[in-house]
C-alpha positions in Angstrom: 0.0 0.0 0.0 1.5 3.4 -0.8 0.9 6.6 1.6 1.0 9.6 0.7 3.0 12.4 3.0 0.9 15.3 3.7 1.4 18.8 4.1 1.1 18.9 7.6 3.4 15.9 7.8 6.3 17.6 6.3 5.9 20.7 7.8 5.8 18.6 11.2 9.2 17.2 10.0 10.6 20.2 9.5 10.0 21.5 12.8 11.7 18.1 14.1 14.8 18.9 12.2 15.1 22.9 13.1 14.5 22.0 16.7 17.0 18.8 16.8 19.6 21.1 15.2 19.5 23.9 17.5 19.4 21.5 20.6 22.6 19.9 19.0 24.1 23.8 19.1 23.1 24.1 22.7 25.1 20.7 23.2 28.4 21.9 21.6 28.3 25.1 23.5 27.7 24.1 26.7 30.6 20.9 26.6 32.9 23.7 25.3 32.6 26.2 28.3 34.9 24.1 30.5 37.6 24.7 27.9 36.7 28.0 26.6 38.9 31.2 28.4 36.8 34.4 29.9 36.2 36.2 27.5 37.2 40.7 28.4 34.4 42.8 27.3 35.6 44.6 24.7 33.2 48.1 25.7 35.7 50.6 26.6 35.4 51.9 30.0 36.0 55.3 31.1 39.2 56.6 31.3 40.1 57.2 35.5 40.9 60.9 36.0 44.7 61.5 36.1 46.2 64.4 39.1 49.0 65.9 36.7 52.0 66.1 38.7 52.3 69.2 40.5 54.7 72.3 38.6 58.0 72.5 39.8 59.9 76.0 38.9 63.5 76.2 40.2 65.2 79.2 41.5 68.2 80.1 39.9 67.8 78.0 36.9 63.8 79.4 35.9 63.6 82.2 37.5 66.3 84.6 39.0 64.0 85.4 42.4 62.1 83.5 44.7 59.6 86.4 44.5 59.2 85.9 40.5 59.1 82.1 40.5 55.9 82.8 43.2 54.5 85.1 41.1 54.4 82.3 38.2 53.2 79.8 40.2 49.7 77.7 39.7 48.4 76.0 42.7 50.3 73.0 44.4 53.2 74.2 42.9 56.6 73.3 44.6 59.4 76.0 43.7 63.0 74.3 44.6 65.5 77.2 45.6 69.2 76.5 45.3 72.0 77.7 47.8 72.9 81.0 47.7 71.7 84.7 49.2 68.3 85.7 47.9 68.2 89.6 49.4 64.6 90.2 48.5 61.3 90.3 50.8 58.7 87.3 49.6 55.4 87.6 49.9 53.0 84.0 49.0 50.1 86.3 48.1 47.7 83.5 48.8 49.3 80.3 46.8 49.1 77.3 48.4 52.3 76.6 47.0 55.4 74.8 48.3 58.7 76.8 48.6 61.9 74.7 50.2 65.6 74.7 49.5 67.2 72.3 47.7 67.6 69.6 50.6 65.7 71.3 53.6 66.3 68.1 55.8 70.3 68.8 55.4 71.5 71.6 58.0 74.6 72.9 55.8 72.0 73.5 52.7 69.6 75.3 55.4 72.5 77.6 56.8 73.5 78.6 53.4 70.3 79.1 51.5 69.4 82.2 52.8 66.5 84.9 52.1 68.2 88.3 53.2 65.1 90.9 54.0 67.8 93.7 53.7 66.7 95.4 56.9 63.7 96.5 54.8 60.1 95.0 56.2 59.4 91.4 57.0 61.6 88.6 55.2 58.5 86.3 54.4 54.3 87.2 54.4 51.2 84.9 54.6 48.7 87.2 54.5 46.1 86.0 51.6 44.7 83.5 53.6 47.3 80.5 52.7 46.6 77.4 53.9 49.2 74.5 55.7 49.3 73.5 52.1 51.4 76.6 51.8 54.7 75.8 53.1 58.4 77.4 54.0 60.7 75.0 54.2 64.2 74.7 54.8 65.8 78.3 54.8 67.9 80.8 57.0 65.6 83.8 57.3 67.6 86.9 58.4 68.0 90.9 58.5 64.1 91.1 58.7 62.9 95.1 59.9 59.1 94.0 60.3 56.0 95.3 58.5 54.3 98.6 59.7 50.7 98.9 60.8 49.1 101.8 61.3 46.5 103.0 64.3 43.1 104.1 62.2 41.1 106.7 63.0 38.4 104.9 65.4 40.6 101.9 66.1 41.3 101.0 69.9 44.1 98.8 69.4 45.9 97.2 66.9 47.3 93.4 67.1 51.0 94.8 66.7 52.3 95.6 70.2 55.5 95.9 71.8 54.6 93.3 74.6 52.0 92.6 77.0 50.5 96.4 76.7 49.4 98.1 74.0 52.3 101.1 73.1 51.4 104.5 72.5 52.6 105.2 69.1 50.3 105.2 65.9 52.4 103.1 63.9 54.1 99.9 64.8 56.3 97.1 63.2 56.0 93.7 64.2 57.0 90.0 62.5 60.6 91.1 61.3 61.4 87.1 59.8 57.5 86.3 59.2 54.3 87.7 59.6 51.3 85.2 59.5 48.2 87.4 59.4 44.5 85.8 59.2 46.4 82.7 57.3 47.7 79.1 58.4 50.7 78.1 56.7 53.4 75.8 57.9 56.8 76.9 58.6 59.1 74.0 58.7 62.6 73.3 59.3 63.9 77.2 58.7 66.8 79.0 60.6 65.2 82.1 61.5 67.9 84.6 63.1 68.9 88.0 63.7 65.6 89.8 63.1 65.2 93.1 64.8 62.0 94.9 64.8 60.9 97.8 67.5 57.6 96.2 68.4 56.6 92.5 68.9 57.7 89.4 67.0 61.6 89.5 66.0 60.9 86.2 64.8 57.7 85.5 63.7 54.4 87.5 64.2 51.0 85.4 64.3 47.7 87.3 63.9 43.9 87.8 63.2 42.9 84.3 63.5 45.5 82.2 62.2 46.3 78.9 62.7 50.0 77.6 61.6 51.8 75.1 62.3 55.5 75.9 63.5 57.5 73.2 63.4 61.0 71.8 63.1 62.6 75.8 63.3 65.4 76.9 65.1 64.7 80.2 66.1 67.2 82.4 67.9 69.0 85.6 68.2 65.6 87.5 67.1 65.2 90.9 69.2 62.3 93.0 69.7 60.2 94.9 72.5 58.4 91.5 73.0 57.3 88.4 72.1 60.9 88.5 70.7 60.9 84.5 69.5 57.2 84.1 68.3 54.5 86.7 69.1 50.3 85.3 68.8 47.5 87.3 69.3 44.0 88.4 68.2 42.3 84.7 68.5 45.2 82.7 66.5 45.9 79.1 67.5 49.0 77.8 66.1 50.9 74.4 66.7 54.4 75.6 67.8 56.5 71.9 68.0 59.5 70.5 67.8 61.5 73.9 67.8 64.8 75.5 68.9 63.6 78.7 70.4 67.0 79.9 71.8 68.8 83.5 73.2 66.1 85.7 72.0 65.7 89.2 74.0 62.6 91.5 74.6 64.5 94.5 75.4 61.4 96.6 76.7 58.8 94.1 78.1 57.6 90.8 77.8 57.8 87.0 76.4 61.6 86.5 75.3 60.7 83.1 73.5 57.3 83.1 73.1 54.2 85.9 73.5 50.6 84.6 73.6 47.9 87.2 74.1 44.3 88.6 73.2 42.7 85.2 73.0 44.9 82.8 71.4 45.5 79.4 72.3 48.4 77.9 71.0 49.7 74.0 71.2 53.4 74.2 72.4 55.2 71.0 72.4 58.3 69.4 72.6 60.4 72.4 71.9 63.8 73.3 73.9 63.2 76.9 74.9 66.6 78.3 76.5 68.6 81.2 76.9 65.6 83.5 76.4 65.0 86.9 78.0 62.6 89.3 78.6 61.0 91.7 81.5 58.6 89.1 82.2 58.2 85.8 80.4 62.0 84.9 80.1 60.7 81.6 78.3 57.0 82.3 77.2 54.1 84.7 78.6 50.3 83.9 78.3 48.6 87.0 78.9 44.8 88.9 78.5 42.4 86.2 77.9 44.6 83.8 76.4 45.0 79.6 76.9 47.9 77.5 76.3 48.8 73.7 76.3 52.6 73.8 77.2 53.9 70.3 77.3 57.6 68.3 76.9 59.3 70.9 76.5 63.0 71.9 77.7 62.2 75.4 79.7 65.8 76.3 80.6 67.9 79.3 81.6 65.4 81.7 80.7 65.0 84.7 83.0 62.6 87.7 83.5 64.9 90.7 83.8 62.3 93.0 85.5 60.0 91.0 87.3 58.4 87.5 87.5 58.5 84.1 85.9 61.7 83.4 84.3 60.6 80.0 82.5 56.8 80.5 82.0 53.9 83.8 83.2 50.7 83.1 83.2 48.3 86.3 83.7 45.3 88.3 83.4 42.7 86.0 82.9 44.7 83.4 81.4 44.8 79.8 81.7 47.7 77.2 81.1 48.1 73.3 81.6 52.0 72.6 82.3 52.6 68.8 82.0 56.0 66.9 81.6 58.1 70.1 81.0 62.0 69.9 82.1 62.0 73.2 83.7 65.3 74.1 85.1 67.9 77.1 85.9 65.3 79.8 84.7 65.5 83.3 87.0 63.1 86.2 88.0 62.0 87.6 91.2 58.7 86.2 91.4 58.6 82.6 90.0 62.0 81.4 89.1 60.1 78.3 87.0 56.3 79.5 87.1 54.4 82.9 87.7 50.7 83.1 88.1 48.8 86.3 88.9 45.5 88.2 88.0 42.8 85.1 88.6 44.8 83.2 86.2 44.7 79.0 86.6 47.0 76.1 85.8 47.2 72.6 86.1 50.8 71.9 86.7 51.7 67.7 86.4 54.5 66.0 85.9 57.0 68.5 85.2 60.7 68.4 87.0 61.4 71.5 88.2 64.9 71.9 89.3 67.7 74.6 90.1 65.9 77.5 89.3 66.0 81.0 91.7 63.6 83.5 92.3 63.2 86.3 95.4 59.8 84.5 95.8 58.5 81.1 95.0 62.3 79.8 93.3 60.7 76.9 91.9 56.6 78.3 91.5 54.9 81.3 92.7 50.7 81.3 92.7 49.7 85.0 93.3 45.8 85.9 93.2 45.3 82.5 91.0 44.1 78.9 91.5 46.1 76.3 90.5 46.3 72.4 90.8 50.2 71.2 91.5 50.1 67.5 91.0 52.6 64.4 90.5 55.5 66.9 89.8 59.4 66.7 91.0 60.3 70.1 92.4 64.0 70.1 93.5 66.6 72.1 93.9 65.0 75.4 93.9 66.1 78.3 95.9 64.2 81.7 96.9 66.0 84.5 99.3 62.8 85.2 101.2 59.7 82.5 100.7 59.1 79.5 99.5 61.8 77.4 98.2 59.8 75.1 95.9 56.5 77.1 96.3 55.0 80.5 97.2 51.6 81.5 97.1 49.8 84.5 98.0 45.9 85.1 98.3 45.9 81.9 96.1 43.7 78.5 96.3 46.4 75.7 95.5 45.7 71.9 95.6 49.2 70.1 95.8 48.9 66.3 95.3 51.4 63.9 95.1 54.7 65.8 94.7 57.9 65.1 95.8 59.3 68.3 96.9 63.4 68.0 98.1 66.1 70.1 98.9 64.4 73.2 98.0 65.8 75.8 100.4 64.6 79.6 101.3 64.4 81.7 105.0 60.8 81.1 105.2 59.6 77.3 104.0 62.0 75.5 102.3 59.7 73.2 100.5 56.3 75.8 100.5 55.1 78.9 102.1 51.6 80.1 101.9 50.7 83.7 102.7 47.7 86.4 101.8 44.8 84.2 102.8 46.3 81.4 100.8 44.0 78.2 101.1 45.8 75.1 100.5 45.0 71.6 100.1 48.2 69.8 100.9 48.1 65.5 100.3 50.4 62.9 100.0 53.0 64.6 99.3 56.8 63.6 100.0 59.1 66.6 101.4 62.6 65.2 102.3 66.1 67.6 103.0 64.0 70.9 102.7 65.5 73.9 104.4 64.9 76.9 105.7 65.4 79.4 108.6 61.3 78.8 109.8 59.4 75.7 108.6 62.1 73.6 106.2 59.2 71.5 105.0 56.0 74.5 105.2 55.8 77.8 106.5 51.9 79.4 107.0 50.9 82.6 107.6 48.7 83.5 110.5 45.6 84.1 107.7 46.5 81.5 105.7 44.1 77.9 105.6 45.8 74.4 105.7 44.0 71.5 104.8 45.5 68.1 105.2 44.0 64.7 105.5 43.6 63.9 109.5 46.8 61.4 109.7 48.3 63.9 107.3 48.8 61.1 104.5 52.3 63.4 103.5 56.4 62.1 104.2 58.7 64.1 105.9 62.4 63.3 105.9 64.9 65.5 107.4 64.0 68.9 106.7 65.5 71.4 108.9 64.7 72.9 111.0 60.9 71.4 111.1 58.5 70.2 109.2 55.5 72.5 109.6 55.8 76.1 110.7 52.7 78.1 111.7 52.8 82.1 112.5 
């Protein structure tokens, strides 16, 4: 019998055959992927934004002054400055730009890459609001005369001064190596020497708000009326670390290393601060309103000429916390180490105060303050009248933990308190104190002594007594 296909038949049979084929397709490709590599898509991404390296200009070889490679400078520039003496004045005028000798980290290239001011205004100026992306690094900065601002008509007082008070005249001059006004730059690893200016700041003035970070300097030799290492005022807040601050002179008033007033509130750390002078403040003055963190630091041989606290014065309103300073060999009258006064405060912790000399308080002296003395080694210190270690006067003083030793004076060898003084004296170990009256204490009539009942302090051998009261 014969049959005939139908249509329907061979378009069935068709079907058959597409589908069979493509399920063969599938087959192949799927026992293939074991052996097949990963494929890269071959889109093209986005290209990632590239930082162009920053311009470098170099001084001699672009430009034949600092001052011109500055002015051709885009941002982030860094302008490499070879040895040699560059007698201009340099100004940033705003550029957060980089400006360093040619190996700022080597002392011989610092000593003889030197910007020469020329006795004619400040050697170097921030004053366009540059940032700590702005940076000085790694020069001698020398023969600075200051810059000049002048008393307007309805001004009360202007941020230059000569010290602590505001001088009479209508124009002053102040920042002879740098002035840092309402900017924040940082100044790093610069010589900044023999800078004379009649007002404040010999070596650097800091100003209207500004917040720099001074670090790595050695700054010395730098004379002015006051504040003759670093002068801050009006609100400014600068880190001030890791610094040489030696031998600078206030000749007329205050803060031979360092001059804080009007409301600033500098960080100063881990500087050596020696050989400094001034009529108060032979190491640093805070003064009027102002704050300061003062820690590991080398306060040593300083003196106050005229007056009080030959390491560190804290005054008028001011506030200070002193913590693991080495404090020794300073001089004054009032305050060989420390001077408080003018309902100022202080926490004092953990310093070593040693071998310094005052009239009055050779190691501290609290005067119409409050302050907290605790966990500190004060030895060695000597006063001609009161208070060998410590003075106070019409002070409240909590002294915790101390050991005060062979601190002598004719009235308490260790600590006299006098004025209505009320002191808190605990645990505290006094040992080879002397004195004419009270080797260990000496206490005025009017003056309050608290002490635990047992009296939880150690005395060992200090002559003539321990405790003297009037």
């Amino acid at each position: 019998m014969t049959f005939k296909t139908s249509s329907f038949q061979k378009t069935l049979s068709r079907e058959k055959t597409l589908t069979l084929l493509v399920l063969f397709v599938i087959f192949l490709s799927v026992s293939s992927c074991g052996q097949m590599e990963t494929m890269t898509p071959t889109a093209t991404l986005p290209k990632s934004t590239q930082v162009p390296p920053p311009q470098t200009l170099y001084v001699p070889g672009d430009f034949p002054s600092i001052q011109d490679a500055i002015n051709a400078a885009k941002k982030s520039a860094v302008i490499i400055v070879a040895p040699g003496t560059y007698r201009e004045n340099i100004d940033f005028s705003g550029k957060d730009i980089i400006v360093q000798s040619s190996a700022p980290d080597k002392p011989d290239v610092v000593s003889t890459t030197i910007i020469d001011g020329k006795g004619r205004g400040s050697v170097v100026t921030f004053q366009g609001g540059e940032t700590e992306r702005a940076v000085l690094k790694g020069f001698t900065i020398t023969n600075g005369s200051g810059t000049s601002y002048v008393l307007k008509e309805g001004e009360q007082n202007l941020p230059c001064r000569g010290g602590v008070f505001s001088s009479p005249e209508m124009e002053r001059i102040c920042g002879g190596g740098i002035v840092i006004y309402g900017s924040s730059p940082t100044i790093e690893g610069n010589l900044i020497t023999a800078n004379i200016v009649s007002h404040g700041g010999g070596g650097l003035f800091v100003a209207e708000s500004s917040f720099p970070i001074i670090r790595g300097n050695t700054i010395k030799e730098n004379i002015s009326a006051g504040g003759s290492g670093i002068f801050v005022t009006n609100e400014s807040s600068p880190l001030i670390e890791n610094n040489n601050i030696l031998d600078n002179r206030a000749i007329k008033e205050s803060g031979g290393g360092i001059l804080v007033v009007a409301g600033s509130s500098p960080i100063i750390r881990e500087n050596v601060i020696t050989g400094n002078s001034g009529t108060m403040g032979g190491g640093i003055i805070v003064f009027n309103y102002a704050s300061a963190k003062i820690g590991g630091n080398t306060i040593a041989g300083n003196r106050a000429t005229g007056g009080a606290g030959g390491g560190v014065f804290v005054g008028a309103y001011s506030d200070a916390t002193l913590s693991a300073n080495q404090m020794h060999e300073n001089k004054a009258t009032f305050g060989g180490a420390i001077f408080l006064e003018i309902d100022s405060s202080s926490l004092i912790t953990e310093n070593t105060i040693s071998n310094n000399s005052a009239a009055y308080g050779g190691g501290i002296d609290i005067s119409g303050s409050s302050a907290q003395i605790k966990k500190n080694i004060i030895t060695g210190n000597k006063a001609d009248f009161y208070g060998g270690g410590i003075y106070t006067e019409g002070s409240v003083v909590i002294i915790t933990e101390n050991t005060i030793s062979t601190n002598t004076a004719s009235s308490g060898g260790g600590l006299s308190g006098r004025g209505e003084s009320q002191l808190t004296v605990l645990a505290n170990r006094f040992h080879d104190n002397s004195a004419d009256q009270g080797g260990a204490m000496w206490l005025s009539s009017d003056s309050f002594l608290r002490m635990n009942k047992s009296d939880d302090n150690e005395y060992i051998d200090n002559i003539p007594d321990d405790i003297y009261r009037q």
